[in-house]
C-alpha positions as CSV (number, residue, x, y, z in Angstrom):
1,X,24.2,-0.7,14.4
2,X,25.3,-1.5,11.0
3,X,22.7,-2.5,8.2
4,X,22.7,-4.5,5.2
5,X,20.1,-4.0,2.7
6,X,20.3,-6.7,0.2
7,X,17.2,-9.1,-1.7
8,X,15.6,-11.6,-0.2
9,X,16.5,-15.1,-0.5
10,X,14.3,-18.4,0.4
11,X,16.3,-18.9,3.3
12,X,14.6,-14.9,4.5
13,X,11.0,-15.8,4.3
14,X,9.8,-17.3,7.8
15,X,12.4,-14.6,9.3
16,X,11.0,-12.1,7.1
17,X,7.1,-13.0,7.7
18,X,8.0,-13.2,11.5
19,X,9.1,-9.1,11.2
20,X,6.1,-8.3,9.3
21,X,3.5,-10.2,11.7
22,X,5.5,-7.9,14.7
23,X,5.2,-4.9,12.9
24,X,1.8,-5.3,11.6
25,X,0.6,-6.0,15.1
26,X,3.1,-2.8,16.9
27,X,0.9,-0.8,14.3
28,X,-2.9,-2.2,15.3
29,X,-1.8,-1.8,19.0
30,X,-0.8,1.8,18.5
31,X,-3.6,2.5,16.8
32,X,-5.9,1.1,18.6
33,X,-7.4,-1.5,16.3
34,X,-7.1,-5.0,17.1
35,X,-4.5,-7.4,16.5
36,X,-5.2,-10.0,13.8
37,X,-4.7,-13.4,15.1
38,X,-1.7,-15.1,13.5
39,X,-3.7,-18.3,12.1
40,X,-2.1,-21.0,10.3
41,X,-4.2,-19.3,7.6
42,X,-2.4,-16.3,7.8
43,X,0.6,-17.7,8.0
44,X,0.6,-19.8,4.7
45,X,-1.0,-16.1,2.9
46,X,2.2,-14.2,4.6
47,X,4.6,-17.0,3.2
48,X,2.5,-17.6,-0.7
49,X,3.0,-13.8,-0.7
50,X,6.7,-13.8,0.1
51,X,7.6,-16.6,-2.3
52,X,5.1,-15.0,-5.2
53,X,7.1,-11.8,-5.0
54,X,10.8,-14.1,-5.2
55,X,9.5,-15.4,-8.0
56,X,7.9,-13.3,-9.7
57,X,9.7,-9.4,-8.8
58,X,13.3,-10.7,-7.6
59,X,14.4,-7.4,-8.6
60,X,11.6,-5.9,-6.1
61,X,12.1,-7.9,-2.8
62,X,14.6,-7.1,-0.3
63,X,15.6,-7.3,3.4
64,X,17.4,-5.4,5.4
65,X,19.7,-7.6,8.2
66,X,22.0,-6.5,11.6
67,X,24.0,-8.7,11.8
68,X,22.5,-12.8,11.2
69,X,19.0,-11.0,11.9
70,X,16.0,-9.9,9.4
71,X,14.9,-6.6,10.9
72,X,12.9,-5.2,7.8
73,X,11.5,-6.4,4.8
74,X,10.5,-4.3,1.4
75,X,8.3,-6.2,-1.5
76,X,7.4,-3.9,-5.2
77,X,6.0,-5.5,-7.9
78,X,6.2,-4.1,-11.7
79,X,3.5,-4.8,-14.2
80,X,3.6,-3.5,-17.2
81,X,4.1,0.6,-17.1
82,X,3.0,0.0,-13.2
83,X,5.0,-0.3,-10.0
84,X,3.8,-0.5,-6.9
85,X,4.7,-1.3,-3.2
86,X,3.3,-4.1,-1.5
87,X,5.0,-4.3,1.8
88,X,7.8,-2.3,3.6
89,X,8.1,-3.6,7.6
90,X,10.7,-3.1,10.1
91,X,11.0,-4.6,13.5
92,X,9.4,-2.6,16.0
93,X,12.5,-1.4,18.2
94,X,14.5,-0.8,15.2
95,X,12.2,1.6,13.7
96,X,13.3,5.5,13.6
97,X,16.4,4.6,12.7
98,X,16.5,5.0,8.8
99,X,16.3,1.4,8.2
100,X,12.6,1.8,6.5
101,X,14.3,4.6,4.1
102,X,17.0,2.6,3.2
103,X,14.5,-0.3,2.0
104,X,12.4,2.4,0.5
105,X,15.2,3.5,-1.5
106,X,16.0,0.0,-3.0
107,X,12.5,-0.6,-3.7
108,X,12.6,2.4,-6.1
109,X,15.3,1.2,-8.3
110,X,12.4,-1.5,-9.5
111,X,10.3,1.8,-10.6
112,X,13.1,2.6,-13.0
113,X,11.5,3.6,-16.4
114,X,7.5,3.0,-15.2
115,X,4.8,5.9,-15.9
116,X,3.2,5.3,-12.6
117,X,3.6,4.1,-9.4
118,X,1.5,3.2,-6.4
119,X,1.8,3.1,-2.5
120,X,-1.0,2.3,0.0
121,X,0.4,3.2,3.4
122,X,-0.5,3.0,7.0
123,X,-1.6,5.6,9.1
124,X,2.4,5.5,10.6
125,X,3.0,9.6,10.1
126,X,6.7,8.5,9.4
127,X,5.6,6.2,6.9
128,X,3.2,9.0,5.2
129,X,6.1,11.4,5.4
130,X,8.3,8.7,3.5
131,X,6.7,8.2,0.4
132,X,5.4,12.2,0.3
133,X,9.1,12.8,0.3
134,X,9.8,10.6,-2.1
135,X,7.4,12.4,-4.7
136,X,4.1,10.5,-4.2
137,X,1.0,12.8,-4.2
138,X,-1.5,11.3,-0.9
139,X,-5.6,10.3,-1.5
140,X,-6.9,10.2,1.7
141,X,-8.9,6.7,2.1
142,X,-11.5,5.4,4.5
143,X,-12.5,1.8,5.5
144,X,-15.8,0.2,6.2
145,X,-16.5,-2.8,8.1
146,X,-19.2,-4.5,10.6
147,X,-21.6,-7.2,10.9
148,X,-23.7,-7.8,7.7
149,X,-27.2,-7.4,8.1
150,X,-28.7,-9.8,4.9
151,X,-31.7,-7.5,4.6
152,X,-29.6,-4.7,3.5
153,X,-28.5,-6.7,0.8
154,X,-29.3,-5.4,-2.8
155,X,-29.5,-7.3,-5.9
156,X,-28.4,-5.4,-8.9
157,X,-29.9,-8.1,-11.4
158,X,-26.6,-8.3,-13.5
159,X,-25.0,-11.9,-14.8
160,X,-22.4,-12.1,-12.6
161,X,-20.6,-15.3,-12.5
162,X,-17.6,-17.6,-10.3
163,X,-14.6,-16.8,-12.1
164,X,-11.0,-18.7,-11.7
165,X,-8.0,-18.7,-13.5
166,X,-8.8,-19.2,-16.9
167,X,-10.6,-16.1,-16.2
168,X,-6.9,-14.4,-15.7
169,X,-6.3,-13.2,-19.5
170,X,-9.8,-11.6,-19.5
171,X,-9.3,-10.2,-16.2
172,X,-6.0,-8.2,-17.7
173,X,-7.9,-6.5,-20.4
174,X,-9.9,-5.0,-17.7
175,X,-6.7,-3.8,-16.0
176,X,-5.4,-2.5,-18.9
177,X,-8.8,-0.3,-19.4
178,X,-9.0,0.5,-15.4
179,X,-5.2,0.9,-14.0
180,X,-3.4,0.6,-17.2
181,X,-1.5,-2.0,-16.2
182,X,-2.1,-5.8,-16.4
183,X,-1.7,-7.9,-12.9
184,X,0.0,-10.9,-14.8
185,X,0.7,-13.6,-12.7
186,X,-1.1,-12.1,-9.7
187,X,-4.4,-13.1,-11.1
188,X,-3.8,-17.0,-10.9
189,X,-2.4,-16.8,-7.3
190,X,-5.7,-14.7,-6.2
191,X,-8.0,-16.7,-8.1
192,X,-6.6,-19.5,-6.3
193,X,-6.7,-18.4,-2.6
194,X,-9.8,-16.4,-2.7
195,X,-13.4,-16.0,-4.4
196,X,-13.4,-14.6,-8.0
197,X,-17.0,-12.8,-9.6
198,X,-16.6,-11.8,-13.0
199,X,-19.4,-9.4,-14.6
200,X,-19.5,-9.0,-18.5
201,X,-22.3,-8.4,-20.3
202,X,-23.3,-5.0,-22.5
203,X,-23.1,-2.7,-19.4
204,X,-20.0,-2.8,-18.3
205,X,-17.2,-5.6,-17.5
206,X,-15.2,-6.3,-14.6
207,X,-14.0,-8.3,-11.4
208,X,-14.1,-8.7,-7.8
209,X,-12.0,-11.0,-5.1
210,X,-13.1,-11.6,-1.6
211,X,-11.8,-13.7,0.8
212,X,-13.8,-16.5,2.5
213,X,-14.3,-14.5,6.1
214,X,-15.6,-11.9,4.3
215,X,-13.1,-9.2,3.6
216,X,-13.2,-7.5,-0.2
217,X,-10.1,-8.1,-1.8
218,X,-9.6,-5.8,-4.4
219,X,-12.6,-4.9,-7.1
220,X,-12.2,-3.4,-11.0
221,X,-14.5,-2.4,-13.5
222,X,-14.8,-0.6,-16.3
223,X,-17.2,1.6,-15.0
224,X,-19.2,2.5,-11.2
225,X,-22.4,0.9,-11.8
226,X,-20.5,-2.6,-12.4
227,X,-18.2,-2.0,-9.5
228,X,-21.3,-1.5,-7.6
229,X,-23.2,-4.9,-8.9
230,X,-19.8,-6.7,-8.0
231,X,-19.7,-5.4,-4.8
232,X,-22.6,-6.1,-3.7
233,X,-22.0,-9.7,-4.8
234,X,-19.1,-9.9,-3.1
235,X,-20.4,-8.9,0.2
236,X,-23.4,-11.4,-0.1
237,X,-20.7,-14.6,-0.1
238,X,-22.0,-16.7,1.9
239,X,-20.5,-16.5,5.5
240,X,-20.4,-15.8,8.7
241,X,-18.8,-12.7,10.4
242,X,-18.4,-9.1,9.7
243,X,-17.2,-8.0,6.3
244,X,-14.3,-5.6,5.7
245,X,-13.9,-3.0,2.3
246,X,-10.4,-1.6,2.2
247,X,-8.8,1.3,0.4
248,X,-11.9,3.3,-0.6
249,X,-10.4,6.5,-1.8
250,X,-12.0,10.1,-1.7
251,X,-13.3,9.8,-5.4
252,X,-14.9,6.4,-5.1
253,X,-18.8,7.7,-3.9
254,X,-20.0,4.4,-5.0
255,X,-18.3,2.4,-2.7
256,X,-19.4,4.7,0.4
257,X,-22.3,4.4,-0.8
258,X,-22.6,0.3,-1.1
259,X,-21.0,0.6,2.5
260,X,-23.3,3.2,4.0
261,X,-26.5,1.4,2.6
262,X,-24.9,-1.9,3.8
263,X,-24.8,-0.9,7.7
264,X,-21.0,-0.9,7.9
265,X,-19.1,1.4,9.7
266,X,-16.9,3.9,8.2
267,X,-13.2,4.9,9.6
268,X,-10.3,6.8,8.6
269,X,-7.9,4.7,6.9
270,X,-4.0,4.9,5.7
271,X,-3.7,7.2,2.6
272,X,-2.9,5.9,-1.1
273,X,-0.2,7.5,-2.8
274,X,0.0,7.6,-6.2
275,X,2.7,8.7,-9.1
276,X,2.7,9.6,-12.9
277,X,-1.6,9.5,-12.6
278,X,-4.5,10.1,-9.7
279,X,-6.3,7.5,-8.2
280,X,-8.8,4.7,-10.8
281,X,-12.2,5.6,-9.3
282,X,-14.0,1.9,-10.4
283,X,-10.9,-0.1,-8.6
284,X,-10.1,-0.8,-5.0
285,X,-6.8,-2.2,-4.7
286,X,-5.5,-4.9,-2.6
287,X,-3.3,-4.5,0.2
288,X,-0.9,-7.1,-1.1
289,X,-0.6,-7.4,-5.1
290,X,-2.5,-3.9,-5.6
């Protein structure tokens, strides 16, 4: 079979979204977890994200095709002295076959030049084994999720407040202080699509997404007593269904803790991998923009 590896294009993105929903779901069988429904929802996130990353990382977005066919897709995004990978898929019977290393290795000509570097993979072994090989040092993660039970609920008594876009300036000095790197035009595409809290008063500053059915987006603060009030904010949002916290690496107590005293359930998760620094401990990441 021969392979092309070359960058997306407009034309690639309901054939590309199409491979990742396949792959994404090939993964929660094989693992056991269930398979995410493919809402209209989640079809209109898969595609903003797809034409975010064409705009915004051109340099960072490719495909790989056999032929007329998408069979794998690779997304990076570089902010500031940060890269970081926000999707590599390939179709299901085409994996094993070198086609994720070859998108792997155009992803990294993006990282040219940048001080660090981030991954957050899936518990695929071959993916793991990828990125380890390609110098990355693994953080094991867990994830917490279940009904909420309101009574659990704890109120830190901090000012925390809606935020939106105009919030996304403010937002980057606390990136700068947290990840050391600014999220840039991320910040008006989340603030958009999901719930903002912003926390700055003379403890400690920082911000939180969550998305309407409950699942935490990412969270960063300057410090683990703020993460912890924004948490805890973001997991009262008023609505029905369990809630989800993703990426809670083995340095971040606080957040097992918010989880633990919540009632959720905690399960191994996919490692992060990281490059040029270890892990922030007040920030959870996103799965998408990181």
């Amino acid at each position: 079979m021969d392979v092309t590896v070359r960058p997306l294009a407009e034309a690639d993105v309901d054939a590309a979204r199409e491979v990742q929903s396949r792959a994404f779901d090939e993964h929660d069988r094989a693992f056991g977890d269930p398979v995410s429904p493919n809402t209209d929802e989640a079809i209109e996130r898969q595609r903003r994200r797809l034409r975010h990353f064409l705009t915004h990382d051109p340099e960072g977005s490719w495909v790989a095709t056999a032929g007329a066919d998408v069979i794998g897709v690779a997304l990076a995004l570089r902010r500031g002295s940060m890269w970081g990978l926000s999707l590599l898929v390939v179709e299901p019977e085409q994996q094993s076959r070198g086609v994720g290393r070859l998108l792997l290795d155009a992803s990294l000509t993006y990282a040219a030049g940048v001080e660090t570097a981030i991954i957050l993979s899936s518990r695929d072994p071959r993916a793991m084994r990828r990125y380890a090989a390609a110098g990355f040092a693994l953080h094991p993660q867990v994830s917490a999720s279940g009904p909420l039970d309101r009574s659990r609920l704890q109120r830190p008594g901090r000012p925390v407040r809606d935020g939106g876009p105009d919030d996304a300036a403010w937002a980057d000095e606390i990136d700068m202080a947290v990840r050391g790197a600014p999220r840039g035009p991320d910040h008006v595409l989340l603030s958009t699509m999901f719930v903002m809290y912003v926390l700055d008063d003379a403890d400690g500053r920082g911000y939180a997404y969550v998305r309407r059915d409950g699942r935490i987006v990412s969270v960063a603060a300057t410090d683990d007593d703020t993460a912890t009030a924004l948490l805890w904010h973001a997991l009262a949002l008023d609505t029905d269904g369990d809630r989800t916290i993703d990426h809670i690496n083995a340095g971040q107590q606080w957040a097992v803790d918010v989880a633990v005293a919540a009632g959720l359930r905690l399960q191994a998760a996919g490692p992060v991998f990281w490059r040029g620094r270890t892990p922030p401990l007040s920030y959870l990441p996103d799965g998408a923009y990181l």
